[in-house]
Each structure stands twice: as C-alpha cells, then as structure tokens.
N, CA, C and O atoms as a DFTB+ gen file, in Angstrom:
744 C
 N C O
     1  1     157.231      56.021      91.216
     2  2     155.930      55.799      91.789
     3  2     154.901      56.562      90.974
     4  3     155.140      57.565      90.301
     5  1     154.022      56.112      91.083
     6  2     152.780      56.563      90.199
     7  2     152.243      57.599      90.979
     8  3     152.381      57.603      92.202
     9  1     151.431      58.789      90.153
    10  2     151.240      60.041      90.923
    11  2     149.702      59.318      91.390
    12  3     149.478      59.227      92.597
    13  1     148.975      58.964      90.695
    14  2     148.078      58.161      91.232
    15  2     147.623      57.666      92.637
    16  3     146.703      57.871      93.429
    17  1     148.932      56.782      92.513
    18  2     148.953      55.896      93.877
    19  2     149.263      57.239      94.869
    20  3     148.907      57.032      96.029
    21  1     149.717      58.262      94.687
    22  2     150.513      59.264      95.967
    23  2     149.238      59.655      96.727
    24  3     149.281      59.702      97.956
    25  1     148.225      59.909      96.134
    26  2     147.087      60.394      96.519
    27  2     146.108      59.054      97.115
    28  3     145.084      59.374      97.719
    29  1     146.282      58.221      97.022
    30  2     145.107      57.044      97.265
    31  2     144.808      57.123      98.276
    32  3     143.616      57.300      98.527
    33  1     145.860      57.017      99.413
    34  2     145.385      56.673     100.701
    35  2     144.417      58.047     101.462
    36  3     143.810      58.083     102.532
    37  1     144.591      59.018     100.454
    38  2     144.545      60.850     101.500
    39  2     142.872      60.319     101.191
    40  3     142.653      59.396     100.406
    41  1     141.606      61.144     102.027
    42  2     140.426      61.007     102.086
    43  2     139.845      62.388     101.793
    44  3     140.227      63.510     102.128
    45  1     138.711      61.932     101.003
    46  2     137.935      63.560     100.093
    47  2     138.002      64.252     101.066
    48  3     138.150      63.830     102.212
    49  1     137.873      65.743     100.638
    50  2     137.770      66.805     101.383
    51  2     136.212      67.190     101.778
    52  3     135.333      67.664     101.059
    53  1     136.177      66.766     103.370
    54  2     134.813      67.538     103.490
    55  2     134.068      68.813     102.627
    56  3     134.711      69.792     102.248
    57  1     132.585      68.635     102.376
    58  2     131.612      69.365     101.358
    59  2     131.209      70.252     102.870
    60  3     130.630      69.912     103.902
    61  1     131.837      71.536     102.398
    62  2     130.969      72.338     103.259
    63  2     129.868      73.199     102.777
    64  3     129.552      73.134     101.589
    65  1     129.312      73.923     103.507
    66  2     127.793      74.335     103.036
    67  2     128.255      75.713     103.275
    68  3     128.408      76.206     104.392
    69  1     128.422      76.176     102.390
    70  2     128.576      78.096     102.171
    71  2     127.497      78.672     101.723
    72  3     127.357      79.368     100.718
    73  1     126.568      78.280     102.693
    74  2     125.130      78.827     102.679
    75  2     124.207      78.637     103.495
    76  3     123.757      77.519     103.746
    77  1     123.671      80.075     104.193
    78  2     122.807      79.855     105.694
    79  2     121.439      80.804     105.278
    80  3     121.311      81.795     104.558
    81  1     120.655      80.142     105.951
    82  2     119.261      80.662     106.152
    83  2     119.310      81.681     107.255
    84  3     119.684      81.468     108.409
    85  1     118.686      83.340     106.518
    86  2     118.554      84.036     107.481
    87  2     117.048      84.923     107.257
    88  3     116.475      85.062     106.177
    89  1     116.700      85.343     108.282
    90  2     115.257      85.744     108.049
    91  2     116.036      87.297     108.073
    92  3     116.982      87.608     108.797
    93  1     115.314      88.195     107.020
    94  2     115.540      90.020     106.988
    95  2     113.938      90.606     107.348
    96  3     112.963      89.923     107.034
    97  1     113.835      91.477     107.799
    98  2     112.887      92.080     107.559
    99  2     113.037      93.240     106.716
   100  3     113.640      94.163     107.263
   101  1     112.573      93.487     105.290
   102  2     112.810      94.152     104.133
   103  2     111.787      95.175     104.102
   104  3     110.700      94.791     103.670
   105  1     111.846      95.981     104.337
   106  2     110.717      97.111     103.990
   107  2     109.430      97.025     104.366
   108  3     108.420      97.476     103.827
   109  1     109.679      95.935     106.073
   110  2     108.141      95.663     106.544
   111  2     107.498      94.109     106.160
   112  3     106.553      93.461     106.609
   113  1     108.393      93.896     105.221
   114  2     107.932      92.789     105.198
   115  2     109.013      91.678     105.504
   116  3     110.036      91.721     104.822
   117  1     108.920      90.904     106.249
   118  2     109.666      89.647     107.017
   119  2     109.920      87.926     106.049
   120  3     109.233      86.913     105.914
   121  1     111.113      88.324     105.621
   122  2     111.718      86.739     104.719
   123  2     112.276      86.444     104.873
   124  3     113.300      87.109     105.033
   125  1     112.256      85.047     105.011
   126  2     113.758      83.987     105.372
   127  2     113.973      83.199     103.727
   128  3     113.237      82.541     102.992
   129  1     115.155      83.604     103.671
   130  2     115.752      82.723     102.760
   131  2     116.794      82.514     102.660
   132  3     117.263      82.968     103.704
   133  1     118.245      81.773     101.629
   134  2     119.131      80.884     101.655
   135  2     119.910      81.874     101.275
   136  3     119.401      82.414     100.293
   137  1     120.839      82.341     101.564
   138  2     121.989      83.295     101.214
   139  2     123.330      82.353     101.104
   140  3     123.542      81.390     101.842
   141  1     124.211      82.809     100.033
   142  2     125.696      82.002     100.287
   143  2     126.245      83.149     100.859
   144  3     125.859      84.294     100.625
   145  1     127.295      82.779     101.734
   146  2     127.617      83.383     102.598
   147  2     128.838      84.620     102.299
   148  3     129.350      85.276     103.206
   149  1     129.174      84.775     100.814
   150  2     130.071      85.833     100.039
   151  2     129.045      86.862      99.929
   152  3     129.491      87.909      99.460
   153  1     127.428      86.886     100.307
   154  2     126.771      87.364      99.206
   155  2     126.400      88.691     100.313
   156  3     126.182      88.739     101.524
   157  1     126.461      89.822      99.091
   158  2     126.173      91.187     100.178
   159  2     125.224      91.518     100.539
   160  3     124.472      90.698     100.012
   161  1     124.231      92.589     101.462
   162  2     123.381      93.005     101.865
   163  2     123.145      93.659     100.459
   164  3     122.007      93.380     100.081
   165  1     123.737      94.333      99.668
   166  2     123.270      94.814      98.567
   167  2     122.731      94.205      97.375
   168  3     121.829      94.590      96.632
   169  1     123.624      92.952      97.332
   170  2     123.565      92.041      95.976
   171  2     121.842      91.214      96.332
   172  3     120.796      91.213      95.682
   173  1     122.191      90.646      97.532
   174  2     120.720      90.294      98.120
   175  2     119.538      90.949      97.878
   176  3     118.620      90.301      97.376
   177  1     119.358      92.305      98.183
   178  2     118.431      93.107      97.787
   179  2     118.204      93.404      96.561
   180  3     117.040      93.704      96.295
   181  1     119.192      93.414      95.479
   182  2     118.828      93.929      94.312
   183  2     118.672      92.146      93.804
   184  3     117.585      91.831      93.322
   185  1     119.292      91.522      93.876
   186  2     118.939      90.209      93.113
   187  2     118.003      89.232      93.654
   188  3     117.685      88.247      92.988
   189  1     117.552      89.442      94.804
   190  2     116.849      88.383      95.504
   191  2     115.568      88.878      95.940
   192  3     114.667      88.169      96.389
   193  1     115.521      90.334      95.764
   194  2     114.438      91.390      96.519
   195  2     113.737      92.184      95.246
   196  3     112.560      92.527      95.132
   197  1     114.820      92.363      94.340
   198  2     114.428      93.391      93.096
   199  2     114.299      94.232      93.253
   200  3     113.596      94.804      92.420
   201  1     114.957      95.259      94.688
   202  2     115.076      96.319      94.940
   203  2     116.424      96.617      94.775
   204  3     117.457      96.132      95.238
   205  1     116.101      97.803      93.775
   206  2     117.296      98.391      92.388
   207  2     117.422      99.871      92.878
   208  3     117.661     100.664      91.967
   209  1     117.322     100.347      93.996
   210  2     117.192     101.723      94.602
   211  2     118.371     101.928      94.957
   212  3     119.016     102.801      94.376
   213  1     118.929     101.197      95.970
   214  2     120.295     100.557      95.818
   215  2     121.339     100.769      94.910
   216  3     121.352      99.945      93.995
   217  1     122.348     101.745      94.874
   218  2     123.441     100.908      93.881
   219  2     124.733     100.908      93.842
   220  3     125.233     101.919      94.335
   221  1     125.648      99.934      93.325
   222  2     127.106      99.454      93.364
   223  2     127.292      99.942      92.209
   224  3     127.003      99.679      91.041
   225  1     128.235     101.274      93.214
   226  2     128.955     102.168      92.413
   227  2     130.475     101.855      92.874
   228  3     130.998     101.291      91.913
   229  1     131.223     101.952      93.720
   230  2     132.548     101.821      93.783
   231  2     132.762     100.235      94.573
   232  3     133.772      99.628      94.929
   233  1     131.412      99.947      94.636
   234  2     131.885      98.385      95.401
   235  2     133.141      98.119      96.749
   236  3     133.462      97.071      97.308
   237  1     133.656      99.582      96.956
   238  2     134.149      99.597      98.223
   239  2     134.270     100.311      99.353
   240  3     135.264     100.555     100.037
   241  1     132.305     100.846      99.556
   242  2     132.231     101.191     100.783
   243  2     132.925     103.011     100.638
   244  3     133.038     103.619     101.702
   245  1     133.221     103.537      99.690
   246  2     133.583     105.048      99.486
   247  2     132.745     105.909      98.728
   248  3     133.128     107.053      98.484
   249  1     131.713     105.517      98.353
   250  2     130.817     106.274      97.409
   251  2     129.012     106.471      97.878
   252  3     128.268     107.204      97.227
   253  1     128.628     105.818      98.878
   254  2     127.894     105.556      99.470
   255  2     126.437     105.464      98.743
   256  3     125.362     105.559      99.335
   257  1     126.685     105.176      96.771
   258  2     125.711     104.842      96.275
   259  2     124.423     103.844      96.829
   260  3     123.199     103.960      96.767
   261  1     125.301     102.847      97.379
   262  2     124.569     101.594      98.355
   263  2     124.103     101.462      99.666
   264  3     123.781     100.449     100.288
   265  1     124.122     103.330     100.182
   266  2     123.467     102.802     101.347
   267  2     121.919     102.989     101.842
   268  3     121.139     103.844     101.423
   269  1     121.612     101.817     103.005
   270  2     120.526     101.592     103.248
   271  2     120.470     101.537     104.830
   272  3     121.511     101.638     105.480
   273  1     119.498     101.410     105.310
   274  2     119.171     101.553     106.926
   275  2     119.366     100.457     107.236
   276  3     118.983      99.682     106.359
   277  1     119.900      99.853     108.308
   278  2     119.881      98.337     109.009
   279  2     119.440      98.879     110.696
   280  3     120.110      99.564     111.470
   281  1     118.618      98.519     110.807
   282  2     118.337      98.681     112.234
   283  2     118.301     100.204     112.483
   284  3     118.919     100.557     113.488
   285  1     117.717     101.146     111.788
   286  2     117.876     102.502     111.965
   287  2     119.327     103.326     111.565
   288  3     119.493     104.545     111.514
   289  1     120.465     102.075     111.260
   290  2     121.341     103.070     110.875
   291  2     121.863     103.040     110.080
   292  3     122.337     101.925     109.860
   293  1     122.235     104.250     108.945
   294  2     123.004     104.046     107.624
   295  2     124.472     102.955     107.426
   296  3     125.383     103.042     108.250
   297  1     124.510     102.484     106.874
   298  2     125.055     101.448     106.096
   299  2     125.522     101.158     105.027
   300  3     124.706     100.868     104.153
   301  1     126.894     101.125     104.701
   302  2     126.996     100.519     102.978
   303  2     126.561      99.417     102.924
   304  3     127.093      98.563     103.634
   305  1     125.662      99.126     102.231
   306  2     125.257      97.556     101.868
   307  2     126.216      96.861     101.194
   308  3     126.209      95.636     101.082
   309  1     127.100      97.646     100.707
   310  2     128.313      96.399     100.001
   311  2     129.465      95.903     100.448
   312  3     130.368      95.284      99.885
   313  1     129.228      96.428     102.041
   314  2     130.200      95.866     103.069
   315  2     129.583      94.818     103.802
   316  3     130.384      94.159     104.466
   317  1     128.572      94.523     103.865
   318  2     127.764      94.075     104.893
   319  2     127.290      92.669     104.075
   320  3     126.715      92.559     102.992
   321  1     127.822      91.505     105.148
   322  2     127.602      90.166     104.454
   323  2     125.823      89.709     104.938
   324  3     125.479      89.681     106.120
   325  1     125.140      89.476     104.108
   326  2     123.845      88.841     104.723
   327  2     123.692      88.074     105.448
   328  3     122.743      88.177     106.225
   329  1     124.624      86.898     105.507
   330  2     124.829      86.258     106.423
   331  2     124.487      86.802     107.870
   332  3     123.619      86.298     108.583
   333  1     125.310      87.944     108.242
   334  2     125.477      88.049     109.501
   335  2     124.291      89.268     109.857
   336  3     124.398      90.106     110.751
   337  1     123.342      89.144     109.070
   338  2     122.041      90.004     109.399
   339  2     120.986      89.315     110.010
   340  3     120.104      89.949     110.590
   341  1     120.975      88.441     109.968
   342  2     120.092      87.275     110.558
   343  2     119.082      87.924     111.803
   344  3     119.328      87.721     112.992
   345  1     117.667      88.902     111.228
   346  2     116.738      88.779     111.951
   347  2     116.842      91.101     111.574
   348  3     115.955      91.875     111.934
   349  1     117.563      91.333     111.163
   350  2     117.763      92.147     110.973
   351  2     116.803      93.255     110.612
   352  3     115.999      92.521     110.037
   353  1     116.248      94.494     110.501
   354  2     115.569      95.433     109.809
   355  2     116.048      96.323     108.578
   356  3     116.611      97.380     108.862
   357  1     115.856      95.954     107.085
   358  2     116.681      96.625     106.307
   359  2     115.582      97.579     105.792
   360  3     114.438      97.140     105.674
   361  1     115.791      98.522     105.562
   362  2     114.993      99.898     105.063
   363  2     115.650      99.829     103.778
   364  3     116.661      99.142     103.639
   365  1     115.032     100.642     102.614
   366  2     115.804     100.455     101.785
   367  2     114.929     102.025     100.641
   368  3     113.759     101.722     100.408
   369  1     115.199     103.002     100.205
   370  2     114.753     103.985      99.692
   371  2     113.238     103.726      99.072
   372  3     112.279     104.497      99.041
   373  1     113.374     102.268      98.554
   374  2     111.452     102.234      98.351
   375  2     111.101     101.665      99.669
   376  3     109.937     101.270      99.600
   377  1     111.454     101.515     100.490
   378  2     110.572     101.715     101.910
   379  2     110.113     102.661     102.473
   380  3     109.145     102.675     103.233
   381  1     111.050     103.885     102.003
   382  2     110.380     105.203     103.096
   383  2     109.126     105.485     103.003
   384  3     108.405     105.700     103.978
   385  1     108.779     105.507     101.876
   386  2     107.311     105.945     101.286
   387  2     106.040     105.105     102.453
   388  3     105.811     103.933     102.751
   389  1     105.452     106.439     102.844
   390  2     104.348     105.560     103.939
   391  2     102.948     105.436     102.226
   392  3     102.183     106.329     101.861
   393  1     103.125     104.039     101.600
   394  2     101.740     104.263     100.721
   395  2     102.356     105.281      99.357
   396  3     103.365     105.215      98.654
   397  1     101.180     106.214      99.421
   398  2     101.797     107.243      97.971
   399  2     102.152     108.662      98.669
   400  3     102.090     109.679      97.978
   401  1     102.529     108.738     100.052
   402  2     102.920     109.703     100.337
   403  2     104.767     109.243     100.463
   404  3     105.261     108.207     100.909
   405  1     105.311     110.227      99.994
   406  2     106.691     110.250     100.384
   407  2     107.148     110.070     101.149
   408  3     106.290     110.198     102.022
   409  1     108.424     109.702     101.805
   410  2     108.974     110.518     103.324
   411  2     109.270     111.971     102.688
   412  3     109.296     112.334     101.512
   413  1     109.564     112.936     104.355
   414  2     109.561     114.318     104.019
   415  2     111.094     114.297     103.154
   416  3     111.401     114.944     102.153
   417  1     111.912     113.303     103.942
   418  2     113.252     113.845     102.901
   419  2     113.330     113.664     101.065
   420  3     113.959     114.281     100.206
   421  1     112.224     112.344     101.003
   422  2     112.241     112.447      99.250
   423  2     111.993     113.251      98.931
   424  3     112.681     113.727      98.028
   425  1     110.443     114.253      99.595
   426  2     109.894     115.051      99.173
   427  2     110.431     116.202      98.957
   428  3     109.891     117.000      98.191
   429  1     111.875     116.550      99.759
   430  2     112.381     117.427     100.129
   431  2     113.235     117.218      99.117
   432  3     113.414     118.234      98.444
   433  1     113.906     116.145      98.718
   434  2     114.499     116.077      97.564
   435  2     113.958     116.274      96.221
   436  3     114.845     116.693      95.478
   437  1     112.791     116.121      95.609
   438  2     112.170     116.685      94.425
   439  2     111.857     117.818      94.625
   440  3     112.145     118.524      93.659
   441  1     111.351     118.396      95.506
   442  2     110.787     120.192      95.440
   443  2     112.356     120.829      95.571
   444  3     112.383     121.973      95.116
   445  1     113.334     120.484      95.951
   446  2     114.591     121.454      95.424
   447  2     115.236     120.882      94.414
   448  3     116.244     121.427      93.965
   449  1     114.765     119.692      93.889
   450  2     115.555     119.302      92.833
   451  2     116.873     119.109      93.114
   452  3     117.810     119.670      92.546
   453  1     116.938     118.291      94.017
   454  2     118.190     117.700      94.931
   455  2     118.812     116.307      94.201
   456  3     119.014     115.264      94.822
   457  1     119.104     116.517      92.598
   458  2     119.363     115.255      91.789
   459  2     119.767     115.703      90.483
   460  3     119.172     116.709      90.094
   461  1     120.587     115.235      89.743
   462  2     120.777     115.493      88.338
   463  2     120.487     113.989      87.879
   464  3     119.368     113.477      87.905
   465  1     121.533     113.423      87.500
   466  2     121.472     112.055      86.731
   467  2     120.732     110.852      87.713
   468  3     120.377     109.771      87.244
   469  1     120.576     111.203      89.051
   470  2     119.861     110.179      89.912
   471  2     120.514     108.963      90.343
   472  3     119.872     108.042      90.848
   473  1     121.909     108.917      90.143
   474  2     122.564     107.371      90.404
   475  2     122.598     107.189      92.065
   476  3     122.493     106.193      92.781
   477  1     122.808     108.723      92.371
   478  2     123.316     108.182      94.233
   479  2     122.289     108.828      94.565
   480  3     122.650     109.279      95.652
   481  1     121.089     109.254      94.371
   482  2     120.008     109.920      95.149
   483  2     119.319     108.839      96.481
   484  3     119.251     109.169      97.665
   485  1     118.931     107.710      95.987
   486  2     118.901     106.629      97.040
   487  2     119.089     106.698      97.901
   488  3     118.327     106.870      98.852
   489  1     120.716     106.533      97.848
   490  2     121.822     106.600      98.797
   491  2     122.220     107.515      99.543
   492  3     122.915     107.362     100.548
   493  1     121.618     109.002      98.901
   494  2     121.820     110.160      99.799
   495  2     120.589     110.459     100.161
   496  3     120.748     111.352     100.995
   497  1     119.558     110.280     100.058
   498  2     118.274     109.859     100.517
   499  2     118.195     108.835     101.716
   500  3     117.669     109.385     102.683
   501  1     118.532     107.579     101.956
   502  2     118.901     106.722     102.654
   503  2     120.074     107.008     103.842
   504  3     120.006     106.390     104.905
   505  1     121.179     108.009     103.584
   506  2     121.628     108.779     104.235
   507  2     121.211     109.775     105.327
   508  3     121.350     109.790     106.551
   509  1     120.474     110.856     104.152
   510  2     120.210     111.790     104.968
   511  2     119.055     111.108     106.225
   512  3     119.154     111.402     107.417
   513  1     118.210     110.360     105.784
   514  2     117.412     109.951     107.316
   515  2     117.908     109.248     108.399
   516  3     117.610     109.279     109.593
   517  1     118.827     108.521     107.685
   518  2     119.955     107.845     109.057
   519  2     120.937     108.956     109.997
   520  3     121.380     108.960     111.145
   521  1     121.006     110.045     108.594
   522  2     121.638     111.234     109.777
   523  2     120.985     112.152     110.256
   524  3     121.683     112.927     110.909
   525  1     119.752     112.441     110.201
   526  2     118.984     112.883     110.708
   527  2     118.832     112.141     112.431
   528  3     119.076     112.612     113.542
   529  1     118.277     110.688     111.939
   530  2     118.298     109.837     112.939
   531  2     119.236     110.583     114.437
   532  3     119.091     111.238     115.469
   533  1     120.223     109.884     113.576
   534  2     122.312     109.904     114.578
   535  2     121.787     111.484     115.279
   536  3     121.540     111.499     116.485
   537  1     121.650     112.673     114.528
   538  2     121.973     113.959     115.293
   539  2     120.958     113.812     116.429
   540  3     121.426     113.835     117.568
   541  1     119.421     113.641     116.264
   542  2     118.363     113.392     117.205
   543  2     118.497     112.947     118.116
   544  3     117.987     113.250     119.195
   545  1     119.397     111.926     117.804
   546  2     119.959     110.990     119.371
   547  2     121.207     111.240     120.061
   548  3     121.704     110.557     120.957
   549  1     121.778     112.598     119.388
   550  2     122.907     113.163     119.793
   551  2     124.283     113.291     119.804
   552  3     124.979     114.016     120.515
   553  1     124.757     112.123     118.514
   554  2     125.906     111.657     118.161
   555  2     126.746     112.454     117.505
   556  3     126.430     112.443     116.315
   557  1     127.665     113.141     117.707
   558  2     128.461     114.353     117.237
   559  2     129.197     113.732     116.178
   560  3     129.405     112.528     116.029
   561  1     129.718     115.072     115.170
   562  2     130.521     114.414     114.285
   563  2     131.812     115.522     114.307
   564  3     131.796     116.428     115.140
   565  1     132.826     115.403     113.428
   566  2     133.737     115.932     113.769
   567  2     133.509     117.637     113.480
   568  3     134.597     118.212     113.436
   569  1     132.497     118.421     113.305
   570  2     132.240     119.691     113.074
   571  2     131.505     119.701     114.308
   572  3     131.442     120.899     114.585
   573  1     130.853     118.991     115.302
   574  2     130.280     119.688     116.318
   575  2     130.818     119.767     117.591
   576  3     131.220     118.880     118.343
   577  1     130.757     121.102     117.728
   578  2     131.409     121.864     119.050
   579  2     131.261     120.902     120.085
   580  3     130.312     120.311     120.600
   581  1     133.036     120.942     120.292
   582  2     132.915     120.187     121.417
   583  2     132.375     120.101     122.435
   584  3     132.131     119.005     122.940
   585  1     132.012     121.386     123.059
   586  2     131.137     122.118     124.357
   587  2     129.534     121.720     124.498
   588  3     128.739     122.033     125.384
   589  1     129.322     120.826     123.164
   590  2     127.753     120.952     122.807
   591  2     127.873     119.938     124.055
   592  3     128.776     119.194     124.440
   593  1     125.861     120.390     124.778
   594  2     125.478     119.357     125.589
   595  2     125.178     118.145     124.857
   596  3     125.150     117.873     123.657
   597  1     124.957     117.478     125.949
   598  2     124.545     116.084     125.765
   599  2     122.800     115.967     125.044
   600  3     121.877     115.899     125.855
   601  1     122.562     115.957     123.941
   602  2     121.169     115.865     123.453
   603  2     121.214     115.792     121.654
   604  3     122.058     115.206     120.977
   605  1     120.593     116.205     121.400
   606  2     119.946     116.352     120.121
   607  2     121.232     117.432     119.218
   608  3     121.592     118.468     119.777
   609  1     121.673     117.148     118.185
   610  2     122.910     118.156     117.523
   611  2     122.202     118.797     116.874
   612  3     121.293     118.442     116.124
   613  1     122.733     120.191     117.225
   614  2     121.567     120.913     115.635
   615  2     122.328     120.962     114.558
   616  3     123.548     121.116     114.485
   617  1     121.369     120.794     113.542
   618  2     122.061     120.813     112.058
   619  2     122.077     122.097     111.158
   620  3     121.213     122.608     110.446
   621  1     123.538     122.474     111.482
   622  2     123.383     123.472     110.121
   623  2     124.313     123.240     109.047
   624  3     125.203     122.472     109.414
   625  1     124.427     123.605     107.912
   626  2     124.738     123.837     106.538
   627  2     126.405     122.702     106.994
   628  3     126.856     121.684     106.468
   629  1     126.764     123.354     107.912
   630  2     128.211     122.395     108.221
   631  2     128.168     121.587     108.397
   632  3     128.714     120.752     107.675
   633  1     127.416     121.236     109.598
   634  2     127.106     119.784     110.106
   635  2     126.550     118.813     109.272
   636  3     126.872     117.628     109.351
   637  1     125.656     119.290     108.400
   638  2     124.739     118.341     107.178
   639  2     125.868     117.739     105.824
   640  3     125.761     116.752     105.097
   641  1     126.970     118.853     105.896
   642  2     127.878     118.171     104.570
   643  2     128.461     117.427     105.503
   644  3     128.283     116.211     105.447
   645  1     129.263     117.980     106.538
   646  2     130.081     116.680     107.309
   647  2     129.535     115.368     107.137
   648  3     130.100     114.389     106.649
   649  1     128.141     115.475     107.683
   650  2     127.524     114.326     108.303
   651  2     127.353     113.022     107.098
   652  3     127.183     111.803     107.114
   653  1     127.503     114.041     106.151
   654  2     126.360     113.478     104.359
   655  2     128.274     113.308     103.267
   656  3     128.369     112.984     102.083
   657  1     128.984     113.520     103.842
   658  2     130.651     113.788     103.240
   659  2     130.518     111.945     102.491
   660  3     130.952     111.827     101.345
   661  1     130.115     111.055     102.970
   662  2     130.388     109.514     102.967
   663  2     129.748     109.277     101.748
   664  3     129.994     108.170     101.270
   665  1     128.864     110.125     100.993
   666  2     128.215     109.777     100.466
   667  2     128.302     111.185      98.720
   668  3     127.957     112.367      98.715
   669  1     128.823     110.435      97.674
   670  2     129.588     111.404      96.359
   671  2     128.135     111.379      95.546
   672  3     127.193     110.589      95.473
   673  1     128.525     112.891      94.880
   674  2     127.480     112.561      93.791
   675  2     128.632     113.393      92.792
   676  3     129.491     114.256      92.974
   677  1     128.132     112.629      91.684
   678  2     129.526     113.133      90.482
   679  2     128.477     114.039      89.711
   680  3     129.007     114.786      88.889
   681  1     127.220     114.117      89.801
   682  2     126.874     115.199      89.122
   683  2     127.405     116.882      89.927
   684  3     127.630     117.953      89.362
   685  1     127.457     116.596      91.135
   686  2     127.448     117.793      91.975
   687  2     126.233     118.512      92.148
   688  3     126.146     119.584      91.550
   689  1     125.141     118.080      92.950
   690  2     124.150     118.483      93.223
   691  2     124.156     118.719      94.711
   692  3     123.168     118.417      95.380
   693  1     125.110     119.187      95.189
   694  2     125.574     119.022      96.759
   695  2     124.672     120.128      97.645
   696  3     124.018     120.122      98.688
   697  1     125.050     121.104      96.566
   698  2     124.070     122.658      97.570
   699  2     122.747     122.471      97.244
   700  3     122.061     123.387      97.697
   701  1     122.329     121.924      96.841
   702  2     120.456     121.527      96.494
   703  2     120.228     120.449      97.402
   704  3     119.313     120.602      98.211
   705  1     120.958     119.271      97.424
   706  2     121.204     118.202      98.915
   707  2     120.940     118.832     100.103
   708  3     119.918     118.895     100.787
   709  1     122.250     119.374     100.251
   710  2     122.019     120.179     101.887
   711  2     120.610     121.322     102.231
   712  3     120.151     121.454     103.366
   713  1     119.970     122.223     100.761
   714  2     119.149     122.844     100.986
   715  2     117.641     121.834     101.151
   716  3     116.741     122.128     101.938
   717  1     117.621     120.792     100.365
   718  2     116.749     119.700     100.777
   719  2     116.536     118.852     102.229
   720  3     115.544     118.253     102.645
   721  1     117.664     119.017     102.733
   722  2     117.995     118.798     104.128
   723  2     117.589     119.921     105.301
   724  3     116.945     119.821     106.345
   725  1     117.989     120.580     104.912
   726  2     117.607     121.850     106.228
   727  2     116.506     122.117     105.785
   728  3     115.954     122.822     106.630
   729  1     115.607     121.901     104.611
   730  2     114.117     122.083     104.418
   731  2     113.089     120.946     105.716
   732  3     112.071     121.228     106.349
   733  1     113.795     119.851     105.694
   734  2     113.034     118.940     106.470
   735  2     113.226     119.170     107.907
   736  3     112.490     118.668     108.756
   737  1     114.300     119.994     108.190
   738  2     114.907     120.161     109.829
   739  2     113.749     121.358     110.647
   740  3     113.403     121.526     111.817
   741  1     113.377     122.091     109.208
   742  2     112.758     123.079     109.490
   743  2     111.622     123.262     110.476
   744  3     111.109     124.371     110.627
C-alpha cells in the first residue's frame, strides 16, 4: 500500500491560535497587545516595552536579576507567562522614579554605592521595595521571631538579607545593599 494513500482519509489538524490579547498596565501606562502565549513577563517587557532594566540572568527564577513588581509584589518575570497577566500592574525599575526624582531606595542605592558592575541592581532594587512592601503588611520570613505580633516586621540587618537572599549579585556588593536598605527604613 502506498504511504500516501495511509494518510488520505485522516483530516488536517486544527490551526490553533497561541496567541491572546492582554491589556498590562506598565509603569502607569495601560496597553493591550498580542502576546504568544510561551512569551514571558520579562521577554515582553524588554522586547515589546524596551524596558532593559530587567534582566535574564539564569532564566530560572534563582538569580532574581528579573525581578519586577506585579500588583505590588516582587516577582521573577521569567517565570511568569504574560498571558496570564491580563489586566495586571507591572512596575518595573524605570517606573519607580516619580519624574527626575528617584524612589528613596534608588537613591539609597547610589549614595552607598550599593552596585559594582550593575547587572542585578534592578532586580535588587525592584526587590528591596516589594520587601519593604511584604514587612509593612506584616508577612514574616523565616528569621522573624516567631512571638512577633501581628503588624508591621521590623527590619534589621537579618531580616533584610533573609528577605533580599532570592536575589545574587556576583559582584558581592551585599553589605552596601543591606546598608542602602536600612538607610530608607530609617
């Protein structure tokens, strides 16, 4: 039998559409557009947004070069499918800036010089305000006393590496990080 004929009677394979329209709100400003549905919260932003603040460093969610705010809370963007953001709030390190004033944590990051080579500053920038956020609203991490009441965590020197651990810098600028951090708590 002809290999031909084996196949004749079978019928094409439905064309599916691996691609949905979702509206983000990006740094205040509100866009809907066509995402395929493989495509990351990160790749989106840097290729579709041109926000390069962002970056894919280990591409699996352990280095926390890529993270950004979604709805107030830190995030690897290279876990996170766009797809399923649909209506979402993404912050993203050139958002903090109110205008030409800084947020206090950038600011807090250049006056201690909280950076060497600059690859994950973003990201630990983008960090530290999401954990700032988390302690304010009272969310413990595994360094805070269990006994603590129910409120606001205070942050000291322990709590700030715990909290900030998700997030590597291979230069090792770690004790200038955390002192940039408890500068803003201040």
């Amino acid at each position: 039998m002809d290999s031909l004929a084996l196949g004749a009677d079978l019928e094409p394979e439905p064309i599916v559409d691996e691609h949905s329209t979702v509206t983000l709100f990006v740094n205040g400003e509100e866009t809907t557009l066509t995402v395929d549905h493989r495509a990351t919260v990160l790749e989106t932003l840097r290729e579709r947004f041109g926000l390069t603040g962002a970056k894919k460093g280990c591409d699996h969610g352990q280095c926390g070069a890529c993270t950004v705010l979604v709805d107030g809370r830190r995030i690897n963007s290279c876990l996170l499918l766009a797809v399923t953001q649909d209506g979402a709030t993404v912050t993203t390190v050139e958002g903090l800036a109110d205008g030409e004033s800084l947020h206090p944590v950038q600011q807090a990051f250049v006056e201690r010089d909280a950076l060497q080579c600059g690859f994950c500053t973003p990201g630990q920038i983008c960090s530290a305000v999401g954990m700032l956020g988390e302690a304010a609203d009272g969310h413990p991490s595994h360094v805070t006393p269990p006994d603590t009441a129910t409120g606001p965590v205070a942050l000291d020197a322990d709590e700030i590496r715990e909290r900030m651990s998700g997030n590597l810098c291979r230069c090792g600028a770690y004790p200038r990080i955390v002192e940039a951090i408890e500068d803003v708590i201040e």
